[in-house]
Backbone as JSON, one array per atom type, in Angstrom:
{
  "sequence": "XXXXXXXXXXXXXXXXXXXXXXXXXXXXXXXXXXXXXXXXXXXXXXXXXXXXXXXXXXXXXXXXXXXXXXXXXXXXXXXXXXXXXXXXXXXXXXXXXXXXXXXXXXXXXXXXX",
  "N": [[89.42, 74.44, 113.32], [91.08, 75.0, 111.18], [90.17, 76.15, 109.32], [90.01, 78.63, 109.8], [93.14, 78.75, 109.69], [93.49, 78.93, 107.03], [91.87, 81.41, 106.25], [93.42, 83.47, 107.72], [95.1, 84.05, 106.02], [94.46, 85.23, 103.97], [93.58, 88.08, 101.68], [91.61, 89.58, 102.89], [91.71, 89.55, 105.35], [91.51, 90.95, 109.05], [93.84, 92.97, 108.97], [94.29, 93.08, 106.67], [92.35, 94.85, 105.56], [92.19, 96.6, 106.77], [94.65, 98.34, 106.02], [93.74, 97.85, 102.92], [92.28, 100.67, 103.51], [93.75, 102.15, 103.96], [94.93, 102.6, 101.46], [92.72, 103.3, 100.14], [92.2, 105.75, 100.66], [94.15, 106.79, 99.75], [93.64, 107.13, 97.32], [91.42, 108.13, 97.22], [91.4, 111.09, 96.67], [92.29, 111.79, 94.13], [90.12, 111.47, 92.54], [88.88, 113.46, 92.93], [90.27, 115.43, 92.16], [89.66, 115.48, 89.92], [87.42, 116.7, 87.18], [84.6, 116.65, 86.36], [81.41, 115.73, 87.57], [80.65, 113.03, 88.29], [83.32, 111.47, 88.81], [83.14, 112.95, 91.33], [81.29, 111.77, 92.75], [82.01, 108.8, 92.62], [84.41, 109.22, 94.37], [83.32, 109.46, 96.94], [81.7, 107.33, 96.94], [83.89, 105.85, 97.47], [84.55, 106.2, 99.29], [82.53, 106.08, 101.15], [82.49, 103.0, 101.16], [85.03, 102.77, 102.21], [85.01, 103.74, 104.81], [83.19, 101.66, 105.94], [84.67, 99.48, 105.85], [86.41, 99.85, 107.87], [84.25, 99.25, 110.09], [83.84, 96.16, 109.65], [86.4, 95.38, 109.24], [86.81, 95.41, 112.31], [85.03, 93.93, 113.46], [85.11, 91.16, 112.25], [88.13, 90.39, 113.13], [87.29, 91.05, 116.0], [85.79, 88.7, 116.31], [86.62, 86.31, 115.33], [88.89, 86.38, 116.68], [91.02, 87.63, 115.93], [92.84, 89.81, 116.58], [95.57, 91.66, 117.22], [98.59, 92.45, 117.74], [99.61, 94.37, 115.46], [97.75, 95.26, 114.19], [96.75, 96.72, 116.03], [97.96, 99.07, 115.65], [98.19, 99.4, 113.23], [95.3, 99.85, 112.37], [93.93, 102.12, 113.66], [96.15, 104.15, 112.32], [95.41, 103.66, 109.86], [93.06, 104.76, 109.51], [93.19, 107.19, 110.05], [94.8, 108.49, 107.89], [92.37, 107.97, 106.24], [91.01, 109.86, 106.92], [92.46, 112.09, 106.73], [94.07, 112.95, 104.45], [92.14, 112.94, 102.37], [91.18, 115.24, 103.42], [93.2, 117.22, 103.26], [93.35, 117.04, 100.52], [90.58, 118.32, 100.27], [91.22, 121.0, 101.03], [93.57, 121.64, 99.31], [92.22, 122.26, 97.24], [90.89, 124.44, 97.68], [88.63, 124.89, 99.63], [88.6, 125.43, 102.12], [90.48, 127.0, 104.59], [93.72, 126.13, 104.53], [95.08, 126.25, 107.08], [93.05, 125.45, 108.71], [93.72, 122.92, 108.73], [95.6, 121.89, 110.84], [95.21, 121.98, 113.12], [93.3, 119.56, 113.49], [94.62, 117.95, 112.69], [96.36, 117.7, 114.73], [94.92, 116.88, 116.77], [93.48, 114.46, 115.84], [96.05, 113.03, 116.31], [96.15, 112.96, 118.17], [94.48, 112.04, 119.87], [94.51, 109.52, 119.05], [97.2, 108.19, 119.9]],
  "CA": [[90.22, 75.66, 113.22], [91.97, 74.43, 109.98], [89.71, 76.72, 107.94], [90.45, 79.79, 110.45], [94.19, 79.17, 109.33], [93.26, 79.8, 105.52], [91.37, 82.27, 106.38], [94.02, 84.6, 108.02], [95.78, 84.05, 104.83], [93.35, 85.43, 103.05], [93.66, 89.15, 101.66], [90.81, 90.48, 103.22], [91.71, 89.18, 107.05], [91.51, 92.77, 109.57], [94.75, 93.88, 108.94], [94.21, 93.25, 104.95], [90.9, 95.67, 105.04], [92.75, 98.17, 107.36], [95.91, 98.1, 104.87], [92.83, 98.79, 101.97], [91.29, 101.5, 103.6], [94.57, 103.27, 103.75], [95.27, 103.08, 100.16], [91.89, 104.24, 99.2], [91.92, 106.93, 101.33], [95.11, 108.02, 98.95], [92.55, 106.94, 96.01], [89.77, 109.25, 97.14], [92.03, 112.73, 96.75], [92.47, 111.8, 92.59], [89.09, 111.51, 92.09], [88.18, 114.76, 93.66], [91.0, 117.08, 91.55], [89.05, 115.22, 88.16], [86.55, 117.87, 87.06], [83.27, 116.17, 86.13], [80.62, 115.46, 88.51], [80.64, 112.16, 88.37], [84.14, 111.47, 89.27], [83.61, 113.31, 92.89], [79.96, 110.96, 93.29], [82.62, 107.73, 92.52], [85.05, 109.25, 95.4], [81.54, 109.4, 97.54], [80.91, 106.0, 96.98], [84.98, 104.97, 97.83], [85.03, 107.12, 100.95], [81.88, 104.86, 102.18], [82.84, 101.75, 101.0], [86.42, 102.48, 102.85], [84.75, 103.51, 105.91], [82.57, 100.66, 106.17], [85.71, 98.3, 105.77], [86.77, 100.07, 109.48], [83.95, 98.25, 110.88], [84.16, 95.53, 108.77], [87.72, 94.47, 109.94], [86.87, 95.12, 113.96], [84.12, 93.01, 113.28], [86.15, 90.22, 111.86], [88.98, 90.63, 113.99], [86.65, 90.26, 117.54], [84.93, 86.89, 116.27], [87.56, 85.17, 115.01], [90.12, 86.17, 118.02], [91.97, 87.97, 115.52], [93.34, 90.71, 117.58], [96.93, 91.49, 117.08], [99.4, 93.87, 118.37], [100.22, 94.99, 114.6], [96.31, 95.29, 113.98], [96.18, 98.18, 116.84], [98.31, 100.07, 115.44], [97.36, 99.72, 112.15], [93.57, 100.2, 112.41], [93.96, 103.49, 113.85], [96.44, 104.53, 111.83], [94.58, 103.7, 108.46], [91.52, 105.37, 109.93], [93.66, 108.8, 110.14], [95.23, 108.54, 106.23], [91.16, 107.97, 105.47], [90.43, 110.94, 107.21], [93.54, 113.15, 106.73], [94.69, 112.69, 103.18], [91.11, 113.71, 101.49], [90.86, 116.78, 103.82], [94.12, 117.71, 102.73], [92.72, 117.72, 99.5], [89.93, 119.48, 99.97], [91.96, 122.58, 101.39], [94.07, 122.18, 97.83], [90.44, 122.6, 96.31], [90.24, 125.91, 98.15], [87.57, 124.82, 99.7], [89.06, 126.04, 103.21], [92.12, 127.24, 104.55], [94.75, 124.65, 105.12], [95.09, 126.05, 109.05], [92.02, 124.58, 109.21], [94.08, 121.26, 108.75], [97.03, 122.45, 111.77], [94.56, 122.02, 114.54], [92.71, 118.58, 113.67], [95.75, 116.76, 112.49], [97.22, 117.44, 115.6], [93.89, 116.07, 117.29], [93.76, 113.38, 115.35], [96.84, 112.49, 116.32], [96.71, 112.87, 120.15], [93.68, 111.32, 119.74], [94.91, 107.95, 118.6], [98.46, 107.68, 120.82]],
  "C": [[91.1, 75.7, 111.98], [91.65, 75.71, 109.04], [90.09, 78.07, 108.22], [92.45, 79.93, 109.8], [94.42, 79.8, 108.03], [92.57, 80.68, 106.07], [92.19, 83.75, 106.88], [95.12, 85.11, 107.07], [95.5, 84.95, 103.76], [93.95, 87.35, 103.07], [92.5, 89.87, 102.53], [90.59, 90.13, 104.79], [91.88, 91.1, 107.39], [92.32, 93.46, 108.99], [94.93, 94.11, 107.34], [93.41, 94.6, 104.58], [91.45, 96.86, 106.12], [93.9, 98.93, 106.09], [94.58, 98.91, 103.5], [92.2, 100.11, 102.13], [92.42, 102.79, 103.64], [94.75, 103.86, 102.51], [94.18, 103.53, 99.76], [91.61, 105.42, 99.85], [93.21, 107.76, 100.39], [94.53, 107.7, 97.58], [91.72, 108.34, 96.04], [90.23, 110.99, 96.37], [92.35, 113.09, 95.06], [91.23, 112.03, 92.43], [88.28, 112.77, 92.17], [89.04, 115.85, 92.84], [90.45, 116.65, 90.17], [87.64, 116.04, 87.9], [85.15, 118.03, 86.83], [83.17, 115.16, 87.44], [80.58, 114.14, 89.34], [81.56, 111.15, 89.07], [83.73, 111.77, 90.98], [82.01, 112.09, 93.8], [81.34, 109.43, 93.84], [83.54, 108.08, 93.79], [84.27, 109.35, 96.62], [82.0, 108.08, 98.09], [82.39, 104.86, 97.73], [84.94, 105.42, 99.06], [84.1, 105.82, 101.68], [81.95, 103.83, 102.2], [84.72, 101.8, 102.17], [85.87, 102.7, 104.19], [83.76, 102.43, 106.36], [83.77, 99.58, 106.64], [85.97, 98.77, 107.5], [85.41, 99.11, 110.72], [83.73, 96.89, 111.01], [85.31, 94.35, 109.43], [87.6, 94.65, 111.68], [86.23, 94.12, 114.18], [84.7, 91.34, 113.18], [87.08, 89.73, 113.14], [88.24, 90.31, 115.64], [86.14, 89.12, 117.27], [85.59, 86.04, 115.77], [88.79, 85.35, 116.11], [91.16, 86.62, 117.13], [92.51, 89.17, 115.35], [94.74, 90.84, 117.48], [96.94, 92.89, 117.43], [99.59, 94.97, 116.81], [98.73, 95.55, 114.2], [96.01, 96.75, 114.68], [96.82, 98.81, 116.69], [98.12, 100.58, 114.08], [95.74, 100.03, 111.55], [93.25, 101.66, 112.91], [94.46, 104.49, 113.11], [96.07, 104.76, 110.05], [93.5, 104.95, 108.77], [91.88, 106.76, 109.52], [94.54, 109.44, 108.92], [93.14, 108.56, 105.32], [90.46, 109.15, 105.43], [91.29, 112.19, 106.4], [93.91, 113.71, 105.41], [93.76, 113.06, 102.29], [90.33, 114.93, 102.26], [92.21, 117.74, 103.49], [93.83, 118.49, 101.44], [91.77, 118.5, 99.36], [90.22, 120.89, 100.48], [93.14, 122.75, 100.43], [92.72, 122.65, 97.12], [90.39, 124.02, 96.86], [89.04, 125.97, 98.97], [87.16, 125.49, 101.49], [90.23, 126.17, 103.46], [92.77, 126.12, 104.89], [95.13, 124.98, 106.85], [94.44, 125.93, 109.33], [92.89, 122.99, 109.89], [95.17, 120.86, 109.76], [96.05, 121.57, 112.78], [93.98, 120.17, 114.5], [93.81, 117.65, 112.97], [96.22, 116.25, 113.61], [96.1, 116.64, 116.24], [94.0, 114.58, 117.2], [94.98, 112.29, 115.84], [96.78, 111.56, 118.08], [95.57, 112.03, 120.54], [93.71, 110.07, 120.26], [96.44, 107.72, 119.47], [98.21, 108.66, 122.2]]
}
């Protein structure tokens, strides 16, 4: 179990790759107001690489027994900055109304507590 103690040390233990998936979920919303094509492929490619990490760290987290109280509240709550924060943006894009974004925030919310 020696190696399990480095290991929770480690940046990329659950609550590390929940913690990442928040901040690129406030990554993804730059990449999307930059005006070439290419740019919104690269926020694509972060969106699925950040939602992967969500199963990623449950994964982790059940086989190593590394389950924590701060873990369940942070794994949910990342999940809903991954979601929330680049639909935000796309109702600055115009792309729908923002009282689109009234109804499934609140969801979201009631959802998860």
């Amino acid at each position: 179990m020696i190696w399990w103690e480095n290991f929770k040390r480690h940046p990329l233990t659950p609550n590390g790759l929940s913690i990442l998936r928040g901040a690129l979920g406030f990554v993804i919303p730059f990449f999307t107001f930059l005006l070439h094509p290419s740019w919104h492929i690269l926020a694509f490619i972060i969106f699925v690489f950040a939602a992967l990490t969500d199963y990623w760290d449950g994964y982790l987290a059940r086989k190593h027994q590394g389950v924590s109280d701060t873990g369940k509240i942070l794994d949910p709550s990342m999940d809903k900055v991954l979601i929330l924060v680049p639909l935000a943006a796309f109702s600055a894009h115009g792309l729908f109304s923002p009282w689109w974004l009234v109804p499934i925030f609140f969801r979201e919310i009631a959802v998860t507590f």
